[in-house]
C-alpha positions as CSV (number, residue, x, y, z in Angstrom):
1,X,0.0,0.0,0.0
2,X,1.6,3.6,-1.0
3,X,1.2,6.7,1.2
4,X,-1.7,8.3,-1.2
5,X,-3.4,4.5,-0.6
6,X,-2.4,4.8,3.2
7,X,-3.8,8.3,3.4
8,X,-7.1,8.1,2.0
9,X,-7.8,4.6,3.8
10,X,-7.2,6.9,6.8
11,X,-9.3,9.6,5.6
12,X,-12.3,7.4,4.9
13,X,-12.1,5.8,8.5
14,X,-12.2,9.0,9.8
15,X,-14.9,10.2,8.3
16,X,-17.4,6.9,9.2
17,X,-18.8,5.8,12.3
18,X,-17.9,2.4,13.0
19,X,-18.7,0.2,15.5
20,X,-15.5,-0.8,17.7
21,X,-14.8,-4.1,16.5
22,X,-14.4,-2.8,12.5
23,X,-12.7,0.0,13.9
24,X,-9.9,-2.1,15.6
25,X,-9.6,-4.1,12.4
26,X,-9.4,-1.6,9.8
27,X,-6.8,0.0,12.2
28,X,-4.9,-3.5,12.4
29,X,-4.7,-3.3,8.8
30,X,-3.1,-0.4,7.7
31,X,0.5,-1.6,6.7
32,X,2.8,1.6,8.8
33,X,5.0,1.2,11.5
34,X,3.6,0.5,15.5
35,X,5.0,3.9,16.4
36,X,3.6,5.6,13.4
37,X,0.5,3.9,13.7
38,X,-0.2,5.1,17.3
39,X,1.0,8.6,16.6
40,X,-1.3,8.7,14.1
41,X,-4.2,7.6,15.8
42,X,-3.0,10.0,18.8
43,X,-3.3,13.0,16.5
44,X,-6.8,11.6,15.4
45,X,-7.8,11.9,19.0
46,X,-6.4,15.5,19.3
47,X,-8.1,16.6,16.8
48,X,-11.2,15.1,17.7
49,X,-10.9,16.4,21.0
50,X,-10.5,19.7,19.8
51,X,-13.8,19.7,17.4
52,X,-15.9,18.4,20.6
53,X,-15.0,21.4,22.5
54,X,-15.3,23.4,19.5
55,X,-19.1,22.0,19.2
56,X,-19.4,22.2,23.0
57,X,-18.9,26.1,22.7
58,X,-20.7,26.3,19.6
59,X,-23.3,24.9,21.2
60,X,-23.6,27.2,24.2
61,X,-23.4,30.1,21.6
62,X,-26.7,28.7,19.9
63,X,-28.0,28.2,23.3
64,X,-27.6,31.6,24.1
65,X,-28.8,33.0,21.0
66,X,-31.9,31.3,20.8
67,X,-32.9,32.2,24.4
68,X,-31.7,36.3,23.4
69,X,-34.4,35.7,20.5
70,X,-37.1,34.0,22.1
71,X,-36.9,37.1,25.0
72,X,-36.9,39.8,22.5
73,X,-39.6,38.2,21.0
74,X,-41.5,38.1,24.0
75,X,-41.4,41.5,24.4
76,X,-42.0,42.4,20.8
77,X,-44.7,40.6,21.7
78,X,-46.1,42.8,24.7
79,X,-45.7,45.9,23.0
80,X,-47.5,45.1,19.5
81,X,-50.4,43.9,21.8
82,X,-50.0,47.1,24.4
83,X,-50.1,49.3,21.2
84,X,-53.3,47.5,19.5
85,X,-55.2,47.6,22.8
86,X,-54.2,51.3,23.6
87,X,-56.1,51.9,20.2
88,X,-59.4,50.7,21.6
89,X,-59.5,48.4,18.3
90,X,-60.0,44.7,18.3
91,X,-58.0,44.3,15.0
92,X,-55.6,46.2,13.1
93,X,-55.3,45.2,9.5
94,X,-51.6,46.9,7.9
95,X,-50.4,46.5,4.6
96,X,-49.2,43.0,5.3
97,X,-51.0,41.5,8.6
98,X,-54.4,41.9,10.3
99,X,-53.1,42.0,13.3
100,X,-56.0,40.9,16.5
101,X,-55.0,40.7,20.0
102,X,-56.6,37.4,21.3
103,X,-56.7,36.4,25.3
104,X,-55.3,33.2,26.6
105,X,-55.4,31.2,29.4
106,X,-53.5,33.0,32.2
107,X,-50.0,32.1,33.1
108,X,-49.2,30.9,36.7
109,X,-46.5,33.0,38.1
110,X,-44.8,31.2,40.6
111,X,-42.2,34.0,42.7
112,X,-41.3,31.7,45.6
113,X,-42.3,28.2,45.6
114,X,-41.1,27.6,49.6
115,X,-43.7,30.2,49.9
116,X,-46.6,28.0,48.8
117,X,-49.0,26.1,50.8
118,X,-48.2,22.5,51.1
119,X,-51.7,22.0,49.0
120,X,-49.6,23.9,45.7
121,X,-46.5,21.4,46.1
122,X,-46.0,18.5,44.3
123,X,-43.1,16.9,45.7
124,X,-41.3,14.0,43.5
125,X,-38.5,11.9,44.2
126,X,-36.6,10.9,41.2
127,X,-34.7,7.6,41.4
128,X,-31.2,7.3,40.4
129,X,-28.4,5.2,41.0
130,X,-26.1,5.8,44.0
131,X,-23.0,5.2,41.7
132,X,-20.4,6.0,44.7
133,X,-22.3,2.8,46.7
134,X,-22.6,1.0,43.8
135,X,-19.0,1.3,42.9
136,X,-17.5,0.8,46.7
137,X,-19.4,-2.8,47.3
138,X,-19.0,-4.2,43.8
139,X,-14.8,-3.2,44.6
140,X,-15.1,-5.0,47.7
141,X,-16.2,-8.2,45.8
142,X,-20.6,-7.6,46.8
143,X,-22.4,-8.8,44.0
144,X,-25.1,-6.2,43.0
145,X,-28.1,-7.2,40.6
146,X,-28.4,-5.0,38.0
147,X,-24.9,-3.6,38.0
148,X,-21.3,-4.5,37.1
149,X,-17.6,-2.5,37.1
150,X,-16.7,-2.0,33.2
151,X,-12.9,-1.6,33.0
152,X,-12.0,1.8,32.3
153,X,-8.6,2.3,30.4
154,X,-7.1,5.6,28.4
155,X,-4.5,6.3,26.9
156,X,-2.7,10.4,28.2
157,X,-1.6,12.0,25.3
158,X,0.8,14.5,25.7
Protein backbone atom coordinates (compact mmCIF):
# COMPACT_ATOMS: atom_id res chain seq x y z
CA UNK A 1 0.00 0.00 0.00
CA UNK A 2 1.61 3.62 -0.97
CA UNK A 3 1.20 6.72 1.17
CA UNK A 4 -1.73 8.34 -1.15
CA UNK A 5 -3.35 4.53 -0.56
CA UNK A 6 -2.44 4.85 3.24
CA UNK A 7 -3.77 8.34 3.43
CA UNK A 8 -7.11 8.09 1.96
CA UNK A 9 -7.82 4.59 3.85
CA UNK A 10 -7.16 6.89 6.79
CA UNK A 11 -9.26 9.60 5.57
CA UNK A 12 -12.27 7.38 4.87
CA UNK A 13 -12.12 5.84 8.50
CA UNK A 14 -12.23 9.01 9.76
CA UNK A 15 -14.88 10.22 8.33
CA UNK A 16 -17.38 6.86 9.21
CA UNK A 17 -18.78 5.81 12.34
CA UNK A 18 -17.91 2.38 12.98
CA UNK A 19 -18.72 0.20 15.49
CA UNK A 20 -15.54 -0.82 17.67
CA UNK A 21 -14.79 -4.06 16.50
CA UNK A 22 -14.43 -2.77 12.47
CA UNK A 23 -12.72 -0.03 13.93
CA UNK A 24 -9.89 -2.06 15.62
CA UNK A 25 -9.62 -4.11 12.43
CA UNK A 26 -9.41 -1.55 9.84
CA UNK A 27 -6.82 -0.03 12.18
CA UNK A 28 -4.90 -3.54 12.43
CA UNK A 29 -4.74 -3.25 8.80
CA UNK A 30 -3.13 -0.45 7.72
CA UNK A 31 0.46 -1.63 6.71
CA UNK A 32 2.78 1.58 8.84
CA UNK A 33 5.03 1.17 11.54
CA UNK A 34 3.60 0.46 15.46
CA UNK A 35 5.01 3.90 16.37
CA UNK A 36 3.56 5.65 13.44
CA UNK A 37 0.54 3.85 13.70
CA UNK A 38 -0.16 5.14 17.28
CA UNK A 39 1.04 8.60 16.62
CA UNK A 40 -1.26 8.71 14.05
CA UNK A 41 -4.18 7.59 15.82
CA UNK A 42 -3.04 10.03 18.76
CA UNK A 43 -3.32 13.02 16.49
CA UNK A 44 -6.75 11.61 15.44
CA UNK A 45 -7.83 11.87 18.95
CA UNK A 46 -6.39 15.54 19.27
CA UNK A 47 -8.14 16.57 16.81
CA UNK A 48 -11.20 15.07 17.73
CA UNK A 49 -10.92 16.39 21.02
CA UNK A 50 -10.50 19.69 19.81
CA UNK A 51 -13.81 19.72 17.41
CA UNK A 52 -15.87 18.42 20.63
CA UNK A 53 -15.00 21.37 22.47
CA UNK A 54 -15.27 23.44 19.47
CA UNK A 55 -19.05 22.02 19.20
CA UNK A 56 -19.38 22.19 23.01
CA UNK A 57 -18.86 26.10 22.74
CA UNK A 58 -20.73 26.29 19.58
CA UNK A 59 -23.30 24.90 21.20
CA UNK A 60 -23.61 27.24 24.24
CA UNK A 61 -23.45 30.12 21.64
CA UNK A 62 -26.66 28.68 19.89
CA UNK A 63 -28.03 28.19 23.28
CA UNK A 64 -27.56 31.59 24.06
CA UNK A 65 -28.76 32.98 20.99
CA UNK A 66 -31.93 31.31 20.81
CA UNK A 67 -32.91 32.23 24.35
CA UNK A 68 -31.74 36.29 23.40
CA UNK A 69 -34.45 35.74 20.51
CA UNK A 70 -37.07 34.02 22.06
CA UNK A 71 -36.94 37.12 25.00
CA UNK A 72 -36.89 39.80 22.47
CA UNK A 73 -39.58 38.22 20.98
CA UNK A 74 -41.46 38.13 24.04
CA UNK A 75 -41.38 41.53 24.43
CA UNK A 76 -41.97 42.43 20.81
CA UNK A 77 -44.71 40.59 21.71
CA UNK A 78 -46.14 42.82 24.68
CA UNK A 79 -45.68 45.92 22.96
CA UNK A 80 -47.52 45.14 19.55
CA UNK A 81 -50.44 43.92 21.82
CA UNK A 82 -50.02 47.13 24.43
CA UNK A 83 -50.15 49.35 21.21
CA UNK A 84 -53.28 47.51 19.46
CA UNK A 85 -55.16 47.64 22.84
CA UNK A 86 -54.18 51.32 23.61
CA UNK A 87 -56.10 51.89 20.23
CA UNK A 88 -59.37 50.74 21.58
CA UNK A 89 -59.53 48.40 18.28
CA UNK A 90 -60.02 44.74 18.25
CA UNK A 91 -58.04 44.31 15.03
CA UNK A 92 -55.63 46.21 13.07
CA UNK A 93 -55.28 45.23 9.46
CA UNK A 94 -51.63 46.86 7.87
CA UNK A 95 -50.43 46.47 4.58
CA UNK A 96 -49.21 43.05 5.34
CA UNK A 97 -50.95 41.49 8.62
CA UNK A 98 -54.43 41.89 10.28
CA UNK A 99 -53.13 41.96 13.31
CA UNK A 100 -56.04 40.87 16.53
CA UNK A 101 -55.03 40.72 19.99
CA UNK A 102 -56.55 37.44 21.28
CA UNK A 103 -56.74 36.45 25.29
CA UNK A 104 -55.29 33.17 26.57
CA UNK A 105 -55.38 31.24 29.42
CA UNK A 106 -53.54 33.04 32.18
CA UNK A 107 -50.01 32.07 33.07
CA UNK A 108 -49.19 30.94 36.75
CA UNK A 109 -46.47 32.98 38.12
CA UNK A 110 -44.75 31.19 40.55
CA UNK A 111 -42.22 33.97 42.74
CA UNK A 112 -41.31 31.71 45.59
CA UNK A 113 -42.29 28.22 45.61
CA UNK A 114 -41.06 27.56 49.64
CA UNK A 115 -43.72 30.21 49.86
CA UNK A 116 -46.55 28.02 48.84
CA UNK A 117 -48.98 26.09 50.79
CA UNK A 118 -48.24 22.47 51.14
CA UNK A 119 -51.65 22.05 49.05
CA UNK A 120 -49.61 23.90 45.68
CA UNK A 121 -46.53 21.44 46.10
CA UNK A 122 -45.98 18.48 44.26
CA UNK A 123 -43.12 16.88 45.69
CA UNK A 124 -41.31 14.00 43.50
CA UNK A 125 -38.53 11.86 44.23
CA UNK A 126 -36.59 10.90 41.16
CA UNK A 127 -34.70 7.62 41.40
CA UNK A 128 -31.15 7.33 40.35
CA UNK A 129 -28.45 5.24 41.02
CA UNK A 130 -26.09 5.84 44.02
CA UNK A 131 -23.04 5.24 41.73
CA UNK A 132 -20.41 6.00 44.71
CA UNK A 133 -22.34 2.81 46.72
CA UNK A 134 -22.59 0.98 43.78
CA UNK A 135 -18.97 1.32 42.90
CA UNK A 136 -17.50 0.75 46.71
CA UNK A 137 -19.39 -2.79 47.31
CA UNK A 138 -19.02 -4.19 43.82
CA UNK A 139 -14.84 -3.16 44.55
CA UNK A 140 -15.12 -5.02 47.67
CA UNK A 141 -16.20 -8.19 45.77
CA UNK A 142 -20.59 -7.62 46.80
CA UNK A 143 -22.45 -8.78 44.03
CA UNK A 144 -25.09 -6.22 43.04
CA UNK A 145 -28.08 -7.24 40.59
CA UNK A 146 -28.37 -4.96 38.00
CA UNK A 147 -24.91 -3.63 37.99
CA UNK A 148 -21.27 -4.52 37.10
CA UNK A 149 -17.59 -2.53 37.07
CA UNK A 150 -16.67 -1.98 33.24
CA UNK A 151 -12.89 -1.59 33.05
CA UNK A 152 -11.97 1.82 32.32
CA UNK A 153 -8.60 2.32 30.39
CA UNK A 154 -7.05 5.63 28.38
CA UNK A 155 -4.50 6.31 26.92
CA UNK A 156 -2.70 10.43 28.23
CA UNK A 157 -1.64 12.02 25.26
CA UNK A 158 0.81 14.49 25.72
Amino acid sequence: MNVFELNATIKAVQEKDLDPETLADTLESLELPRNEKLDNIATWIENNQMKLQWLKEKKRQLSDTETAIKNQTDRLQEFLTAAIDDTGQKEIQTENHILRPRNYKDAVVVEETNKLPIDYVIRTEAIRPDKKKIYEDLKHGKKVLGAHLKPNRKTVIK
